[in-house]
C-alpha positions as CSV (number, residue, x, y, z in Angstrom):
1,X,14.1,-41.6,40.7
2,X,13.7,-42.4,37.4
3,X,9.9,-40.4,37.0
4,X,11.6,-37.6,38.5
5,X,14.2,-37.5,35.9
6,X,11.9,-38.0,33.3
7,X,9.6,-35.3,34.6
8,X,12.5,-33.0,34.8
9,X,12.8,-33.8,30.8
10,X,9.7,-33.3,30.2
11,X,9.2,-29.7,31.8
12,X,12.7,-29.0,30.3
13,X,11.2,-29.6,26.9
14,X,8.0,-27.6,27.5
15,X,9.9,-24.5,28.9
16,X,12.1,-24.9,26.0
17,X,9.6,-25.5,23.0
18,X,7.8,-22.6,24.2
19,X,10.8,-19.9,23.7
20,X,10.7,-18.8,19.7
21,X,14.6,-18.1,20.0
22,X,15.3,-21.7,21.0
23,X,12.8,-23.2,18.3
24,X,14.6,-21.3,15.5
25,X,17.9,-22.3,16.8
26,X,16.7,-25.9,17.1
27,X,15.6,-26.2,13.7
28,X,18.8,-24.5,12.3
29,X,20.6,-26.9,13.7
30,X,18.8,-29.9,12.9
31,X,18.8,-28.5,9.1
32,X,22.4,-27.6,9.7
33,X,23.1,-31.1,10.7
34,X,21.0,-32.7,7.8
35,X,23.1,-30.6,5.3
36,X,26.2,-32.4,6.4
37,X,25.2,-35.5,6.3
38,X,24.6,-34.9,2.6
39,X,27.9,-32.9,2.3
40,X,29.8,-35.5,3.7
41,X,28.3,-38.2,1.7
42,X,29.7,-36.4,-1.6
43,X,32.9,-36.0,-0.3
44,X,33.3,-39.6,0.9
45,X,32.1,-40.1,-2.8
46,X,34.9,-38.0,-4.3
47,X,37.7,-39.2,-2.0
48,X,37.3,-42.4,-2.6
49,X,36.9,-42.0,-6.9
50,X,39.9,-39.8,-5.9
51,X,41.9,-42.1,-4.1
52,X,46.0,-42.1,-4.4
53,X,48.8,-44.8,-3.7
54,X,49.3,-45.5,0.2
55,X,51.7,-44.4,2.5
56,X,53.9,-46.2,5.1
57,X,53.0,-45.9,9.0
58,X,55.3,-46.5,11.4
59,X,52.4,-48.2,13.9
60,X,50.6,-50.5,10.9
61,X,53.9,-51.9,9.3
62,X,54.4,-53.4,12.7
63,X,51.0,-54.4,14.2
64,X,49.3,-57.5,12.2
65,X,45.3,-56.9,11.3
66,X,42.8,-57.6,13.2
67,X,39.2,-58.7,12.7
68,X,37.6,-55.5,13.5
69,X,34.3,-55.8,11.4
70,X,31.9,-55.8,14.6
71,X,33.1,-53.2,16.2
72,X,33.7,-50.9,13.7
73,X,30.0,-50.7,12.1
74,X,28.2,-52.4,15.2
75,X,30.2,-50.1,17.9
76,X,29.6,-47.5,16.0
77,X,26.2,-47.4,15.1
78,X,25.7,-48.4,19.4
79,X,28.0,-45.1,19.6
80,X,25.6,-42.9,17.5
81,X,22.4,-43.9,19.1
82,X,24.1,-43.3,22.7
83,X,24.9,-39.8,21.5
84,X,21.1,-39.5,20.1
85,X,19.5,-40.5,23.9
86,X,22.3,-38.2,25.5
87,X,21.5,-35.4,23.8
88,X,17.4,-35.8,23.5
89,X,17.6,-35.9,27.4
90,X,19.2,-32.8,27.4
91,X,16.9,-30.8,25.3
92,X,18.4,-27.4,26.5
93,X,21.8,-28.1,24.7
94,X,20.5,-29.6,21.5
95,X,20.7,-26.3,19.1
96,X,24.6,-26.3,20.4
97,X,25.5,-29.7,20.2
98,X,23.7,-30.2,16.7
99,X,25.4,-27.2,15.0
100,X,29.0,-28.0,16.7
101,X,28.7,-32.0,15.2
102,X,27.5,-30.0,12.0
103,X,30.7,-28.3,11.8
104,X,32.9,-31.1,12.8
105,X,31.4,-33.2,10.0
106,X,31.9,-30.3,7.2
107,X,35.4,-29.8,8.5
108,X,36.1,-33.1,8.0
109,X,34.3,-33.2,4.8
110,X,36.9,-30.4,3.7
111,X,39.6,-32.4,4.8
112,X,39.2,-35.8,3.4
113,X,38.3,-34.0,-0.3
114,X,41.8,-32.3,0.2
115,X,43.5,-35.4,1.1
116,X,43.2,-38.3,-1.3
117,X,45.9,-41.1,0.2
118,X,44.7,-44.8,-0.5
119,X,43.8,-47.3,1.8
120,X,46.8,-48.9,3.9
121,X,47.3,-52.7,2.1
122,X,46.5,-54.7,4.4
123,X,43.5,-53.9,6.2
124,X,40.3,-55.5,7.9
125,X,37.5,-56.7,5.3
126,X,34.4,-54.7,6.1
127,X,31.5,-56.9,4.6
128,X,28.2,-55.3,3.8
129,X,26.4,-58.4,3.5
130,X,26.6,-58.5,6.8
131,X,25.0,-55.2,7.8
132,X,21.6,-55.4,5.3
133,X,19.2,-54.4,8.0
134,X,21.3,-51.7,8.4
135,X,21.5,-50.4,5.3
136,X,17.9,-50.9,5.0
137,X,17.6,-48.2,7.7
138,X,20.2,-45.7,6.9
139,X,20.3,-46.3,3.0
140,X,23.2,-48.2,1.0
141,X,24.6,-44.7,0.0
142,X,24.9,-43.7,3.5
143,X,26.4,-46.7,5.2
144,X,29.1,-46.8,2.0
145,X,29.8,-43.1,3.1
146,X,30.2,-43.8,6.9
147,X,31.8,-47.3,6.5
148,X,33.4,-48.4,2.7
149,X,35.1,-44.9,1.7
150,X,38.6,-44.1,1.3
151,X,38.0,-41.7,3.6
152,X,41.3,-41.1,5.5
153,X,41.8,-38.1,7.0
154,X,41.0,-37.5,9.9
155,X,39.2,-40.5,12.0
156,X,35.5,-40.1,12.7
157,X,35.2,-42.7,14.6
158,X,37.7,-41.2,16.9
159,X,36.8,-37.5,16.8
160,X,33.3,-37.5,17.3
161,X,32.8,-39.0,20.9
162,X,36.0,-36.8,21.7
163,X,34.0,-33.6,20.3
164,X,31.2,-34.8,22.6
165,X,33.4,-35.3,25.7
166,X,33.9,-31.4,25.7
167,X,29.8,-30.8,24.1
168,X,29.2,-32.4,27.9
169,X,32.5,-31.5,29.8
170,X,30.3,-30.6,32.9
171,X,28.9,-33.9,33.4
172,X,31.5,-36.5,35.0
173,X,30.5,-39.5,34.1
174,X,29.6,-38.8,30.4
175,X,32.7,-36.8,29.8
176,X,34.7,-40.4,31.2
177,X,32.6,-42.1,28.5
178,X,33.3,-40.1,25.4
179,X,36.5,-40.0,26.1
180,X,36.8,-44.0,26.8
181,X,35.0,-44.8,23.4
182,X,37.4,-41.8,21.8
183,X,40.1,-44.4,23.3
184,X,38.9,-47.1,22.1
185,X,37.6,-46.7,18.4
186,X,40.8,-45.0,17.7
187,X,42.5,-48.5,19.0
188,X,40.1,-50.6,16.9
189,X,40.9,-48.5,13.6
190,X,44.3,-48.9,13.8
191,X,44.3,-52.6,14.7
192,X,42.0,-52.8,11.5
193,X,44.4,-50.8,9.7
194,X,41.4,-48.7,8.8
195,X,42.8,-45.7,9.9
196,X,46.5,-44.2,9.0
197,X,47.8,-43.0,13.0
198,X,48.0,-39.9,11.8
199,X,44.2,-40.1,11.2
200,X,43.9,-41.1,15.1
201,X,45.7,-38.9,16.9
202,X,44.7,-35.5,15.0
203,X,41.7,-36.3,15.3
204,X,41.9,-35.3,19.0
205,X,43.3,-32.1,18.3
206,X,41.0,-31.2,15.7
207,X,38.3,-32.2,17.4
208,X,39.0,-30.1,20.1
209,X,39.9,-26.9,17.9
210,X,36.4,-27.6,16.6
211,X,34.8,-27.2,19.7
212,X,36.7,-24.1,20.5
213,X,35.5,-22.7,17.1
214,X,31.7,-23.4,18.0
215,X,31.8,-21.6,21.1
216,X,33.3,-18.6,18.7
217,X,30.5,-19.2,16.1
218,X,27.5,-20.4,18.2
219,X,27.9,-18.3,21.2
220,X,23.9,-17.9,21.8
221,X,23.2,-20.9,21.7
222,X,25.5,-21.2,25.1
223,X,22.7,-19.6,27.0
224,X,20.5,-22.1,26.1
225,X,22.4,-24.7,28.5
226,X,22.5,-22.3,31.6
């Protein structure tokens, strides 16, 4: 079973790296993707240099911290490279997905420049040290971006594998997934106080206005997952 599925793959990529329309939209979306990443990374920068008093939340002022160190960088990163395998064994919706996380990750570059409230007092330590080899992989300016900004609003780590629940809406047991860690990261930020719960539950909402606004934006790369 599992040769078959990889044979399937592999005569999904050859069909697909043989069409010049899908190339080019495959490699605007990988540079559209890339060009985030750096966008974001400057934003992070700014809204953190930029960062205001905080707020009261009606959810954090009651609920105590909680050690949420592992999960947050570890479950995330296990997240990411999930999402990475998903979407490289669906070469067909690659351009679509790429360019939609593109625009989810410039929206919410927008946003957090915008909004500038400080981190909620008391919240769970995120130590570096801890994470060397994986700032040795993914650069110390990139893991501070993703992990040690002030970056409040809206909730990454809750948005993203909600964005991806509707990227792969068709398939069951992926959409049950993405929607599970979507649960569950947004959980862990709030019991880390990393997240204000206005953070968490927009993030659904915008997520899925995203999505709608891909479909609107991206519409030929749509075929490409027929």
């Amino acid at each position: 079973m599992l040769s078959s599925f990889l044979s399937r793959v592999g005569k999904d990529y050859k069909a697909c790296f043989h069409s010049k329309h899908f190339l080019l939209s495959f490699f605007i979306g990988i540079f559209m993707f890339s060009a985030a990443l750096v966008i974001s990374s400057y934003a992070v920068g700014f809204a953190t240099a930029s960062a205001s008093n905080p707020v009261t939340d009606l959810i954090l002022d009651n609920v105590r911290v909680f050690d949420v160190d592992g999960f947050f960088v570890n479950g995330a990163v296990i997240m990411v490279l999930f999402i990475i395998t998903v979407c490289f064994l669906s070469p067909r919706r690659i351009p679509f997905a790429a360019k939609t996380i593109a625009l989810f990750i410039v929206i919410r570059s927008l946003f957090i420049i915008l909004t500038h409230i400080g981190s909620f007092p008391t919240q769970a330590v995120i130590d570096p040290s801890t994470q060397n080899f994986l700032q040795d992989i993914i650069g110390t300016n990139l893991y501070s971006s993703l992990f040690l900004g002030k970056d409040s609003f809206f909730s990454g780590h809750t948005g993203l594998p909600f964005l991806m629940a509707y990227l792969y809406w068709d398939k069951r047991w992926l959409r049950y997934i993405f929607i599970g860690l979507s649960i569950m990261f947004g959980i862990v930020v709030l019991l880390g106080h990393l997240h204000y719960t206005i953070d968490v539950l927009s993030a659904f909402f915008i997520a899925y206005g995203i999505y709608r606004m891909a479909r609107v934006l991206f519409p030929t790369d749509l075929r490409f997952e027929g």
